[in-house]
N, CA and C atoms as an extended XYZ file, in Angstrom:
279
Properties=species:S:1:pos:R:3:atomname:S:1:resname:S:1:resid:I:1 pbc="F F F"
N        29.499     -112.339       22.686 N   UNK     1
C        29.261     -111.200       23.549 CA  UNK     1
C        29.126     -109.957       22.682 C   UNK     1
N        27.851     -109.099       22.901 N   UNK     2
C        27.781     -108.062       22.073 CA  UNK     2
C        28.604     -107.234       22.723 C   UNK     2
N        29.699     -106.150       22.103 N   UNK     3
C        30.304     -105.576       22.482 CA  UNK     3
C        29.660     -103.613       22.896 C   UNK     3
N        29.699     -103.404       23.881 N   UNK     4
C        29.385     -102.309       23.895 CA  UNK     4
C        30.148     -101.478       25.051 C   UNK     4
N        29.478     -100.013       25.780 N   UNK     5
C        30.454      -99.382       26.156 CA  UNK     5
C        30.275     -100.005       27.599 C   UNK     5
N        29.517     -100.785       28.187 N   UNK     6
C        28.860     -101.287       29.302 CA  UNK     6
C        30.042     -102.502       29.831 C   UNK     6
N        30.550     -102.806       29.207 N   UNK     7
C        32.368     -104.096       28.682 CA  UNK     7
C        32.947     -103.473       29.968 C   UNK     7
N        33.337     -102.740       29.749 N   UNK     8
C        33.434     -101.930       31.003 CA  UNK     8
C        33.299     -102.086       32.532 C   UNK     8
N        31.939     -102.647       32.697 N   UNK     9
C        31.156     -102.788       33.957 CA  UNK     9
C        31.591     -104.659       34.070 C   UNK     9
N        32.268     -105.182       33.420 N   UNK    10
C        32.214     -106.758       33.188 CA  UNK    10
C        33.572     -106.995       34.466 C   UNK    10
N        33.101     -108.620       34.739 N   UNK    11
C        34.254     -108.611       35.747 CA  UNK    11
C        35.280     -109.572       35.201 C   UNK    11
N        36.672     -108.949       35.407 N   UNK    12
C        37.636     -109.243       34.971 CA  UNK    12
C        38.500     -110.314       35.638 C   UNK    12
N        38.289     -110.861       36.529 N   UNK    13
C        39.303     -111.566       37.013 CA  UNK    13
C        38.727     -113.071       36.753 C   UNK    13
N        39.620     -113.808       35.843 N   UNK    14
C        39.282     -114.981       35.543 CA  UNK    14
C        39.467     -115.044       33.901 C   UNK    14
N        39.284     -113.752       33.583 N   UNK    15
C        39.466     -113.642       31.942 CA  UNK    15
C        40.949     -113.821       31.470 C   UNK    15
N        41.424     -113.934       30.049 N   UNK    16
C        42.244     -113.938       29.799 CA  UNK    16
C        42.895     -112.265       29.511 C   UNK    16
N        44.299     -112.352       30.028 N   UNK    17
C        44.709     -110.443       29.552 CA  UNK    17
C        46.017     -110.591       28.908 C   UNK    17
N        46.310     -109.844       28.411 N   UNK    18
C        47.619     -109.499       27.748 CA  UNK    18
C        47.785     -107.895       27.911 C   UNK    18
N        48.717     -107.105       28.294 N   UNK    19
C        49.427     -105.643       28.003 CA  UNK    19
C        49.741     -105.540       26.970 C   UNK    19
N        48.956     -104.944       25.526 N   UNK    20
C        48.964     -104.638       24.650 CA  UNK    20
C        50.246     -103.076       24.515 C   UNK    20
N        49.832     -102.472       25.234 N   UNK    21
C        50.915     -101.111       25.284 CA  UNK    21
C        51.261     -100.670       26.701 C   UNK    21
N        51.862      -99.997       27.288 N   UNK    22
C        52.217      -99.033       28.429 CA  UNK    22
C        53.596      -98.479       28.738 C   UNK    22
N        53.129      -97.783       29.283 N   UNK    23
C        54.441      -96.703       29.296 CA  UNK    23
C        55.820      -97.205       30.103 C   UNK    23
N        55.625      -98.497       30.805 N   UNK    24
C        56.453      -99.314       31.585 CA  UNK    24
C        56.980     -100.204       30.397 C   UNK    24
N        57.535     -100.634       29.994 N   UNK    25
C        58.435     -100.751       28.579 CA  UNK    25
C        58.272     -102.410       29.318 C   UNK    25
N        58.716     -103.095       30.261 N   UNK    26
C        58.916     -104.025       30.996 CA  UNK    26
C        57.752     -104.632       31.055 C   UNK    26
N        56.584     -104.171       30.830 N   UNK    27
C        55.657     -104.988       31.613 CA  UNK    27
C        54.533     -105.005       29.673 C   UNK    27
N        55.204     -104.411       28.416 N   UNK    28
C        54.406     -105.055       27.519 CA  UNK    28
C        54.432     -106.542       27.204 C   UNK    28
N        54.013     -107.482       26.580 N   UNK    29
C        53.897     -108.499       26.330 CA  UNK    29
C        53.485     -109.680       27.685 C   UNK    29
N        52.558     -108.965       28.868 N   UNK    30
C        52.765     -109.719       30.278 CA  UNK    30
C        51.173     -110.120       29.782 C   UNK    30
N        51.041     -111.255       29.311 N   UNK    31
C        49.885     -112.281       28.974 CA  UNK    31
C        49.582     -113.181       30.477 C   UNK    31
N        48.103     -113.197       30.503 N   UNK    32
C        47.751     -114.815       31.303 CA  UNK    32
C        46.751     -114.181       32.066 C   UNK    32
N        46.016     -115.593       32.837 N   UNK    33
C        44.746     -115.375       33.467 CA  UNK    33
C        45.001     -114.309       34.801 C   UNK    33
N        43.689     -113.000       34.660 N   UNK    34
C        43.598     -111.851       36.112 CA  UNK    34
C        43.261     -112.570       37.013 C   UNK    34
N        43.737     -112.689       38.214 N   UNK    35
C        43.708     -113.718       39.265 CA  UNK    35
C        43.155     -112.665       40.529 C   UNK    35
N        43.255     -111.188       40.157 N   UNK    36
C        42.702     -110.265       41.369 CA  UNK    36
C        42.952     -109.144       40.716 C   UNK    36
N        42.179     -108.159       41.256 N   UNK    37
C        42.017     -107.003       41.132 CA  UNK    37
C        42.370     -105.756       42.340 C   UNK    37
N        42.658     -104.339       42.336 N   UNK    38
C        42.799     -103.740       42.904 CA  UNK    38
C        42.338     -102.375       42.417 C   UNK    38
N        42.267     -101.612       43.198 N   UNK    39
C        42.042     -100.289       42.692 CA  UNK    39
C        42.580      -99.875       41.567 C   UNK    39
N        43.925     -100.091       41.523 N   UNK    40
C        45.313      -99.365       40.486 CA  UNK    40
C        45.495     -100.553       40.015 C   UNK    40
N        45.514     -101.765       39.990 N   UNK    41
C        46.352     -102.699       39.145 CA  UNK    41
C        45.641     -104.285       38.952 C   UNK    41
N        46.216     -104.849       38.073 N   UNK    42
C        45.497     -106.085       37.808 CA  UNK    42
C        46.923     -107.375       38.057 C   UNK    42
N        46.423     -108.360       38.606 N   UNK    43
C        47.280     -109.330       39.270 CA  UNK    43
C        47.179     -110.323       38.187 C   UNK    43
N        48.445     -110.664       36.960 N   UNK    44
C        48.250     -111.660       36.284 CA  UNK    44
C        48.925     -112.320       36.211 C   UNK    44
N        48.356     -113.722       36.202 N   UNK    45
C        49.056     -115.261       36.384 CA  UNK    45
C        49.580     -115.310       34.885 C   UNK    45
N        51.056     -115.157       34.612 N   UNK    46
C        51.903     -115.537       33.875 CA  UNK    46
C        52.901     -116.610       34.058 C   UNK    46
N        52.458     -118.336       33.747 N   UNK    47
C        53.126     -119.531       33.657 CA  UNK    47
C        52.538     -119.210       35.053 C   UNK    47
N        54.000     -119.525       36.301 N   UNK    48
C        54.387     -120.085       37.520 CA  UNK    48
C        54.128     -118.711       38.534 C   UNK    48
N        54.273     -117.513       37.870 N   UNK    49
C        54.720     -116.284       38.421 CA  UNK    49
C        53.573     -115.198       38.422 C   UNK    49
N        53.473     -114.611       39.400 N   UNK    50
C        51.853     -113.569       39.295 CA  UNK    50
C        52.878     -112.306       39.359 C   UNK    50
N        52.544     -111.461       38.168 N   UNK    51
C        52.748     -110.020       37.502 CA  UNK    51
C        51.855     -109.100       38.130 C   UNK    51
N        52.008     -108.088       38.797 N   UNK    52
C        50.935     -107.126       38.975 CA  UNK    52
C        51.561     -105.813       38.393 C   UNK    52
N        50.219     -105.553       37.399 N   UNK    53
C        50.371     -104.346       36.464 CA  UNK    53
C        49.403     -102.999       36.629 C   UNK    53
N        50.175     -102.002       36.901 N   UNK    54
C        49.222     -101.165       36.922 CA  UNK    54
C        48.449     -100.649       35.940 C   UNK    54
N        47.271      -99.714       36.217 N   UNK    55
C        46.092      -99.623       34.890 CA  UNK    55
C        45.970      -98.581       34.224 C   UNK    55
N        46.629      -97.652       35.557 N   UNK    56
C        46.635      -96.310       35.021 CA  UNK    56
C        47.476      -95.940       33.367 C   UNK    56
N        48.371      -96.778       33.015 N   UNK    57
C        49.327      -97.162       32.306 CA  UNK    57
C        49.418      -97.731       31.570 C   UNK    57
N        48.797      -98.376       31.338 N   UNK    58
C        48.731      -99.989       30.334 CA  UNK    58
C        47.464      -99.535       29.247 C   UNK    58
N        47.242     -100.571       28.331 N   UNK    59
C        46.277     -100.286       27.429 CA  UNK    59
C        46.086     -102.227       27.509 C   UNK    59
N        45.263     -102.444       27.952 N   UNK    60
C        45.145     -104.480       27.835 CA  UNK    60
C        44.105     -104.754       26.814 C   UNK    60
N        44.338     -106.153       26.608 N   UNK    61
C        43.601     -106.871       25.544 CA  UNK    61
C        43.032     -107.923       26.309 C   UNK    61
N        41.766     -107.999       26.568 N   UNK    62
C        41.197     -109.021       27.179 CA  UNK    62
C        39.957     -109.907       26.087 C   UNK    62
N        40.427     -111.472       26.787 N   UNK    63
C        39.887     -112.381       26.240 CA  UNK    63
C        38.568     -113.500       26.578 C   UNK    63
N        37.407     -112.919       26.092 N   UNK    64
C        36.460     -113.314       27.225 CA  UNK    64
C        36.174     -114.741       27.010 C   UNK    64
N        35.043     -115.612       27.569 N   UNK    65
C        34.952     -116.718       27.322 CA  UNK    65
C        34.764     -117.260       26.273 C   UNK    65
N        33.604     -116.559       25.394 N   UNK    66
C        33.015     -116.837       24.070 CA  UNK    66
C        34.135     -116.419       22.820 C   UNK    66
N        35.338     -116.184       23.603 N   UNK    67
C        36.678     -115.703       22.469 CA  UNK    67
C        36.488     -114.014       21.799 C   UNK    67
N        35.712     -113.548       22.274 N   UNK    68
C        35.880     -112.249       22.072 CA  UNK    68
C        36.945     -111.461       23.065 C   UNK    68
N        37.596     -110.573       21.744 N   UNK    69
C        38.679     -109.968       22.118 CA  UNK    69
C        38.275     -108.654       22.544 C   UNK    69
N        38.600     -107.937       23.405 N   UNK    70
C        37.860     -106.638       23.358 CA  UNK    70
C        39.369     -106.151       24.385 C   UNK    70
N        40.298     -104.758       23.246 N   UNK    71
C        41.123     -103.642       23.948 CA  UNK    71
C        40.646     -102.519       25.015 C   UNK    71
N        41.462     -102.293       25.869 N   UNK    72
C        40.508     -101.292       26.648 CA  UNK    72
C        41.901     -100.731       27.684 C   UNK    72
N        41.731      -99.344       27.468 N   UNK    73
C        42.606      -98.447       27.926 CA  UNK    73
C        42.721      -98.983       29.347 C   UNK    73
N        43.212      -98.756       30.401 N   UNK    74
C        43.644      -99.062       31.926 CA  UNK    74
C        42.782      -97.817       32.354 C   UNK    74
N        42.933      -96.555       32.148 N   UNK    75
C        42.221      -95.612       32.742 CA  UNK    75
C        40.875      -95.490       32.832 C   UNK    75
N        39.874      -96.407       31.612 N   UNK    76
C        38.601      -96.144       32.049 CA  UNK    76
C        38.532      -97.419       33.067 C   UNK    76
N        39.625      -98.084       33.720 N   UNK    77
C        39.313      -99.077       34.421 CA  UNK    77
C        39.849      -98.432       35.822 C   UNK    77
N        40.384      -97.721       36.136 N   UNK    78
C        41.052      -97.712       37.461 CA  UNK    78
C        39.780      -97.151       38.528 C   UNK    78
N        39.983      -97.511       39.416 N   UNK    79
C        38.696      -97.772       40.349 CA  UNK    79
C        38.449      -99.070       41.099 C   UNK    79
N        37.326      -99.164       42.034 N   UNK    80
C        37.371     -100.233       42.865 CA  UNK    80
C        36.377     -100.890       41.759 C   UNK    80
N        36.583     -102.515       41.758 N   UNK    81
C        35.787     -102.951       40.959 CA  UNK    81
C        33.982     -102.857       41.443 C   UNK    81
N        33.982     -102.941       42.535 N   UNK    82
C        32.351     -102.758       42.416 CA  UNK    82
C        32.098     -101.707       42.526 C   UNK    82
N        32.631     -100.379       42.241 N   UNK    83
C        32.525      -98.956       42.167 CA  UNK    83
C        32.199      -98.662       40.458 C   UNK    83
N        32.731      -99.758       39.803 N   UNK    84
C        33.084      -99.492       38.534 CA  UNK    84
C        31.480      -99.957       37.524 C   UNK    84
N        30.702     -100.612       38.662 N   UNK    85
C        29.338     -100.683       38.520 CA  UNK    85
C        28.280      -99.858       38.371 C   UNK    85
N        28.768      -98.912       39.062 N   UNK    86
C        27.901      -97.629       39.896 CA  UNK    86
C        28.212      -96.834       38.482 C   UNK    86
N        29.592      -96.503       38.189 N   UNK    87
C        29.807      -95.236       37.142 CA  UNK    87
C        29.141      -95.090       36.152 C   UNK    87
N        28.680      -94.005       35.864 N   UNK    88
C        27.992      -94.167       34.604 CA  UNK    88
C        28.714      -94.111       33.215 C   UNK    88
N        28.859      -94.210       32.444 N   UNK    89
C        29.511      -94.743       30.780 CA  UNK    89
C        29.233      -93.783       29.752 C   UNK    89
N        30.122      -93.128       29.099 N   UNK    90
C        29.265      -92.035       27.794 CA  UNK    90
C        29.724      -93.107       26.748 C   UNK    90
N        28.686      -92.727       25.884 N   UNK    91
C        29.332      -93.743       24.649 CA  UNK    91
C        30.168      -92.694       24.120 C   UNK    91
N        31.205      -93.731       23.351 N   UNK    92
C        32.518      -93.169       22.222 CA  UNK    92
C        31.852      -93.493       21.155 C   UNK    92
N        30.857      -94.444       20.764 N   UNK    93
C        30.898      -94.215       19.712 CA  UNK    93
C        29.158      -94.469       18.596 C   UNK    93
């Protein structure tokens, strides 16, 4: 997967995630497959138990199919996911 600022617009539920950082001290290290989405938070299947983490907060590491890793703040994600289609993207870089 070529990585660009468009990663963004990709749909997340089914991918692999991990909470790389957030300000909820409790909820770093919460790994496993996004099973749903919400405006504010992402629903992840950890083992037996579904975690829901908010985005505003978090910084995640997601793992796409082809094994690309790609970090991505929670805030350029918060939004309805098919809203998150529509937005337009500045590049960072």
């Amino acid at each position: 997967m070529k990585i660009t600022p468009d990663v963004v617009r990709c749909e997340f539920i089914g991918t692999q995630a991990k909470v790389h950082r957030s300000s909820h001290l409790e909820n770093v290290g919460i790994s496993g497959r996004v099973v749903d989405e919400t405006r504010n938070t992402f629903s992840i299947l950890q083992k037996t138990k579904c975690k829901i983490v908010a985005k505003q907060s978090s910084v995640f590491r997601f793992r796409f199919l082809d094994d690309t890793v790609v970090e991505i703040d929670g805030k350029i994600l918060v939004g309805r996911p098919e809203d998150r289609l529509k937005k337009s993207i500045r590049r960072l870089w």
